[in-house]
N, C-alpha and C positions, 0 to 999 in steps of 0.2 A: 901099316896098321898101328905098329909103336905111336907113331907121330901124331897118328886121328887120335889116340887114344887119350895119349899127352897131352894135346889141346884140349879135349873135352874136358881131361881133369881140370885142366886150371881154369876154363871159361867157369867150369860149375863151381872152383873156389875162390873166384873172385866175386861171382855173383851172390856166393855166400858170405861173405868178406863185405861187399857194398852194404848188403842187406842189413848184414848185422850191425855195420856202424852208421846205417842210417836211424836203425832203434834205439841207438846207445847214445843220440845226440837228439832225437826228439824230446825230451825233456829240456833240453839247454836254452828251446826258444821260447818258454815259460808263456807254453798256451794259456793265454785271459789272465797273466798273472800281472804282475806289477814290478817296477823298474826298479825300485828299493824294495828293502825287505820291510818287514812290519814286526814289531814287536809281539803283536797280536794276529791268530791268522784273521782274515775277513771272518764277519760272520757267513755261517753257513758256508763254509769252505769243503769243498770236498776232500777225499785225499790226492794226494800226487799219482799225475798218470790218467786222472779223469777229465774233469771238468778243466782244473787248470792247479796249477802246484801251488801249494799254501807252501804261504811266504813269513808266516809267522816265526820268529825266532825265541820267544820270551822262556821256553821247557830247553832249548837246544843244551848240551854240553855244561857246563860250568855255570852260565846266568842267574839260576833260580840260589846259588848258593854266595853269587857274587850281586848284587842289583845293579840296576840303573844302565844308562847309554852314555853316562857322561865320566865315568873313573870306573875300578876296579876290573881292570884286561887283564883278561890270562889268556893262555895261548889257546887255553879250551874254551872261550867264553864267545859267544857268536853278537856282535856289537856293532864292527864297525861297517858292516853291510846297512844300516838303519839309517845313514846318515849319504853314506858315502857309496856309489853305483861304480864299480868297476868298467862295466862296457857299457853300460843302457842309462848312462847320467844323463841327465837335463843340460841340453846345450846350451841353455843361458844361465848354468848356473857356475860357481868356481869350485874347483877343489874337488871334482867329482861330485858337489852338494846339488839336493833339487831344486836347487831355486840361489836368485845370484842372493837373495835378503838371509845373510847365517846369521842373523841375530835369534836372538829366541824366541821373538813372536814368528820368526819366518817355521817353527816348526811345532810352536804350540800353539798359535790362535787361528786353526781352523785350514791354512791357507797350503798344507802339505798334509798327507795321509801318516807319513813314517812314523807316528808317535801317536800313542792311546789316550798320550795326555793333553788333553783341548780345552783350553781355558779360553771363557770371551773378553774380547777387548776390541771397544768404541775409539771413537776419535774423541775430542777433546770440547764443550764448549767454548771457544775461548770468547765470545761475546758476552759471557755473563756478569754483571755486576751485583754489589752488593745492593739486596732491596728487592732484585728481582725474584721471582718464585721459585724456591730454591729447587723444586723439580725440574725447572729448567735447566738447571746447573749437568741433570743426566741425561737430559733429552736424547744428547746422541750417542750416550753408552758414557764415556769417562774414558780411564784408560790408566796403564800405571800399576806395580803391584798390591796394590789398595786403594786402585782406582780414586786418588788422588785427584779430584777436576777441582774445579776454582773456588766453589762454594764451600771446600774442605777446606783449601789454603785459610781462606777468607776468616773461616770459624776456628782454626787452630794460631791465629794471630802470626800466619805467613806471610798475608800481603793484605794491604789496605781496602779491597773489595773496588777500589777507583778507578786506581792509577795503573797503565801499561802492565797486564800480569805476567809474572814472566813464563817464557814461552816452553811448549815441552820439550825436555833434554832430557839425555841420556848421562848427562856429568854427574859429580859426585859433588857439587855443593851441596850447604844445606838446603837452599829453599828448590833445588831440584829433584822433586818428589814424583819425577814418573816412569825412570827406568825399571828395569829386573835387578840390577847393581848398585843404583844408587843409592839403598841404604843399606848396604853389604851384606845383603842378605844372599844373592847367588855371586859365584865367582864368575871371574870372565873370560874363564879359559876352558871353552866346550868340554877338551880331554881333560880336564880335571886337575892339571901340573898344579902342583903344592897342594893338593888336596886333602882332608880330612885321613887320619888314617882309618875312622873307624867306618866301614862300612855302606853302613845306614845314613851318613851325611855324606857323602861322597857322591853315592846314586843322586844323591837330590842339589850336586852341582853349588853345593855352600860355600862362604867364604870362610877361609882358616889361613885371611894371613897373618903372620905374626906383623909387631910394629916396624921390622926390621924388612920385611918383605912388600907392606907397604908402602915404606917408604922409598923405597926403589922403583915400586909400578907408578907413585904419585909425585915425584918428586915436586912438584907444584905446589902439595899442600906442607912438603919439607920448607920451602922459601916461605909459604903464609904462615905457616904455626911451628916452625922449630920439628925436629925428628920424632920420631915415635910416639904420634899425635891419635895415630888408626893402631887395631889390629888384639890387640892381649887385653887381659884382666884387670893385672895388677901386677907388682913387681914379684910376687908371687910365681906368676906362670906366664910373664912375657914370651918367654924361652919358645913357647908355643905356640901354633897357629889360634886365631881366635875360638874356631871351631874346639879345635884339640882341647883348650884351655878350658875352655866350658864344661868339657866332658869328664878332663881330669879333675876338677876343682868340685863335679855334681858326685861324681864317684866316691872322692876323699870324703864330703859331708854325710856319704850315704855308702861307708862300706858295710855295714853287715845284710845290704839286701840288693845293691850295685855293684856290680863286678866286671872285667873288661879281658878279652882274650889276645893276644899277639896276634891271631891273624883277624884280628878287628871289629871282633863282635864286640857287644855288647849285653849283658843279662843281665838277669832279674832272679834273686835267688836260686841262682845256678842255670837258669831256661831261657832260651834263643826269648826276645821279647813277642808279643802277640803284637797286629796289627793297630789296637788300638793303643798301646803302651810306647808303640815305635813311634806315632804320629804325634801322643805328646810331650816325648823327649825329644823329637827334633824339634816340636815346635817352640817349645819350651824353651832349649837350650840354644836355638838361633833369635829368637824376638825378642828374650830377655836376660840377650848374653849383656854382662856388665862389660864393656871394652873404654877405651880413650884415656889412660891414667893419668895423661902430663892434661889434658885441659880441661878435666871435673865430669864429662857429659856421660853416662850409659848409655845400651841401645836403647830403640823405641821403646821398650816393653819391659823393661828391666827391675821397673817396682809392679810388677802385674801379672810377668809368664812366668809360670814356674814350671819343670818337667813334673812335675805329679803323677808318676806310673801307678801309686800307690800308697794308703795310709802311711803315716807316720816316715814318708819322702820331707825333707827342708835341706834349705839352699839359705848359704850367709848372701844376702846384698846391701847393697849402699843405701841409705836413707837421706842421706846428705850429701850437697855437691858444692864444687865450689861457689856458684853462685845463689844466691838464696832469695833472689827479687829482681822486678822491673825496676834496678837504680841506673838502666840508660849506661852501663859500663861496658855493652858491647855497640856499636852503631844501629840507629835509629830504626833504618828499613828490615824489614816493612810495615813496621808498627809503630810507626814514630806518634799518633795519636797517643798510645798506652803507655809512652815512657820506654821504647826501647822493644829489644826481640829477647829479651834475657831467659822468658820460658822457655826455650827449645832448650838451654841447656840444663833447663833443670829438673831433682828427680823428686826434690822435697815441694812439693805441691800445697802444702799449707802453708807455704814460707816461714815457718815456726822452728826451723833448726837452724843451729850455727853451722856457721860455714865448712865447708868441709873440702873435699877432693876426694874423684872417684879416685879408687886404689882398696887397698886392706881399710880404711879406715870409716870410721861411722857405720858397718856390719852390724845387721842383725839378722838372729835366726829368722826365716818366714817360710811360708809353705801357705797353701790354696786347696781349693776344691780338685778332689780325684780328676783324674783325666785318662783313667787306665778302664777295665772293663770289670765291673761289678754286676752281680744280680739287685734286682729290688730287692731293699727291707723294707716293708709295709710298719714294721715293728717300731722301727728306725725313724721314719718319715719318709723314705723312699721310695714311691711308687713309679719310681721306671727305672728300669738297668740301664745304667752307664756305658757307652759305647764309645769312649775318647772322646776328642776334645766338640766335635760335631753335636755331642748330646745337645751341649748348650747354644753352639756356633752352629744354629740348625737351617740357615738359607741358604736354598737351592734356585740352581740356573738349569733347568734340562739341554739348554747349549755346551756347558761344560760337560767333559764325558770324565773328568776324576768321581773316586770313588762315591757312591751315594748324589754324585752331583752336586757337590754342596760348593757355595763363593769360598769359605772359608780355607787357607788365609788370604788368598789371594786378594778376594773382594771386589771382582770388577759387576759393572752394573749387570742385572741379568737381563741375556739380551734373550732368552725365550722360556715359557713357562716358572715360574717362581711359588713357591709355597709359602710368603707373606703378603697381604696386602699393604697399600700404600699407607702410611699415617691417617689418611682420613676415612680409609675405608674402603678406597678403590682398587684399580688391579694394582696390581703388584710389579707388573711389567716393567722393566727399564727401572726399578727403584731400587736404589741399595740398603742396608740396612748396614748401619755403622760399626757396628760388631759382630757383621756376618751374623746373626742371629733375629729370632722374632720372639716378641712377646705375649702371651696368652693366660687367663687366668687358669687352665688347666690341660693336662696333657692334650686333650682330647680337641680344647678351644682352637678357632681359628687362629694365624696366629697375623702379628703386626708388626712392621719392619719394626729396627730398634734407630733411634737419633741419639744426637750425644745428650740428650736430657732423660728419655725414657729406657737409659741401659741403665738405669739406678732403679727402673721400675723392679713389683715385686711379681710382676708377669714372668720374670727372667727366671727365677726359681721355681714356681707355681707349675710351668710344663711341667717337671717331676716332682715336684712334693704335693702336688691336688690334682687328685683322678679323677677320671671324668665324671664319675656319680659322685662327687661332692665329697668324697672324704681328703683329708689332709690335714696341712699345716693350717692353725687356728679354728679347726674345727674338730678333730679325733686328737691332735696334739697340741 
């Protein structure tokens, strides 16, 4: 009777024993979920336990205090699930990644779910010449972080519009205008290694090498141009990565309203920054970071970005470089027509200054329109509130899913739905607008891509300064 009894116990504790670790492992084969996690859960996600487990991590643990997928781990920070599948990875891809393509388009234009950030990007025309219509030049989207196709090269005196264009790369020459890195604008190191310390540039995968760190990843460009050609400011703040240096050097010009925390914030009169404040001090401080001190050149944007969080913000920059004209002292291509390619190094654009060299020298104070978040002053001339730097860089792709949907900075052609029409009046579709932006006589008006001749238009101002029942500038002011 012991023995029937005995058995019966354990039969009925093992069946409770199966039972319960069959419940405790029904979660683990993520009914209807997905093989990486998602930064975001799906929409319309139920919770865990029903329909199928939201896989979203972006609220988890440490994240919302740290940002991004690409720098700032802590052990509390849920990240490296987003990229990388422990048991449920894509078998043709490396590194536990979903897909064998780890470049960046392989997880922001569209072609993997693990990321909220979806930017579009076309192929390339490369059949277009100069003379041809230059809508053709986007026919099949563009491609590049400023979507960069041939009619851009052509019109920024890149390449002669004739002859063999050259092809898209990912290198870092200059006339190689189509990668995410080629104008050092993201780093190329996914995990972030020598990354920014501050935070906010870090999530967004920026470059902060010093001259000294790229000369070591470039040494090719050590052999063409002598050492410490990339990377710092000026002799000032080489010490630092470029990002870093930009940051220290906007802070030193702007300490009583700029201030910076050890564990890598950034504020604004003592307050974590708002979302439109954050977008244009990175954007600011990466597009028109002043860098290259031994061979005269600034970034792209270096006499035009300014971080502008707020009135009475100014940044010293270069107004003078060392080359000061098309005098043909650098080689011909690809503008051997015009005397030379000496524009790309230059920042003095009315060739009216003497010579100079980027570094400390030829500074002056400048500062731009707000780019932080204001209410209208109707008083003022203001009739729209300020929403960062999108107020003005206002074209939108409904294919990209970043914030508001807008191309800006990015700029690739929009490949669906667009809120400008085409210069002539048409859709708007597959057209880009050159400064990410449209122009319109009043808030209210439709609006019109921008070309490099109508960003000087007074459309550009007119969305906020003339509302839609006809008051504004040159008419109440």
């Amino acid at each position: 009777m012991k023995r029937t009894l005995l058995v019966v116990v354990l039969v009925l504790a093992l069946t409770f024993a199966v039972a319960a670790s069959a419940f405790a492992t029904t979660g683990k084969f993520f009914k209807g979920g997905v093989d990486y996690y998602t930064w975001l859960n799906p929409t319309g996600s139920p919770s865990p336990g029903t329909a199928w487990v939201a896989s979203g991590t972006s609220t988890i643990g440490s994240n919302a205090t740290n940002p991004g997928v690409h720098a700032n781990y802590l052990a509390t920070t849920a990240k490296c699930g987003i990229c990388h599948s422990v048991h449920r990875a894509a078998g043709d891809g490396v590194k536990l990644l979903p897909t064998a393509d780890a470049t960046c388009a392989g997880c922001h234009t569209g072609t993997t779910a693990i990321t909220a950030k979806i930017i579009t990007w076309g192929t390339l025309n490369m059949d277009w010449r100069a003379g041809d219509p230059e809508e053709d030049a986007w026919a099949t989207g563009g491609a590049g972080p400023h979507n960069d196709n041939l009619a851009t090269l052509w019109d920024d005196g890149e390449w002669d519009g004739i002859s063999t264009p050259p092809p898209p790369s990912f290198e870092i020459d200059p006339f190689s205008r189509y990668g995410c890195a080629t104008r050092r604008c993201h780093a190329t190191n996914p995990h972030g290694a020598n990354s920014s310390k501050y935070k906010i540039f870090a999530a967004k995968l920026l470059f902060n090498n010093s001259p000294a760190d790229d000369d070591a990843e470039y040494p090719e460009l050590v052999v063409e141009n002598g050492p410490g050609t990339y990377g710092g400011d000026d002799a000032v703040w080489d010490a630092f990565g470029a990002t870093d240096a930009s940051v220290e050097r906007f802070v030193s010009n702007n300490s009583s309203l700029v201030s910076t925390t050890a564990a890598g914030d950034i504020l604004y009169k003592g307050a974590a920054l708002d979302a439109n404040q954050t977008h244009a001090l990175v954007a600011g401080l990466t597009c028109g970071r002043p860098s290259n001190p031994s061979t005269g050149e600034d970034e792209c944007h270096a006499e035009a970005s300014y971080a502008i969080i707020d009135k009475g913000i100014k940044e010293n920059r270069n107004h003078a470089t060392k080359i000061t004209g098309n005098d043909n002292s650098l080689p011909a291509y690809p503008n051997a027509a015009n005397g030379g390619s000496n524009n790309y190094f230059r920042t003095d654009n009315t060739g009216g200054e003497a010579p100079g060299f980027g570094g400390n020298d030829n500074r002056d104070s400048k500062t731009g329109h707000v780019a932080g978040t204001f209410a209208a002053v109707p008083g003022s001339g203001s009739y729209a509130p300020i929403a960062g730097c999108t107020s003005c860089h206002d074209q939108t792709d409904s294919a990209n899913t970043v914030a508001g949907n807008f191309t800006f900075p990015h700029g690739q052609t929009p490949t669906g739905n667009t809120n400008a029409l085409a210069e002539g009046g048409g859709t708007g579709t597959m057209v880009r607008s050159r400064i990410w932006s449209g122009w319109s006589g009043d808030i209210l008006g439709t609006k019109t891509v921008t070309t490099s001749t109508s960003k000087a238009y007074d459309g550009q101002c007119l969305k906020c300064h003339r509302d839609g029942a006809g008051a504004g500038i040159g008419l109440t002011k």
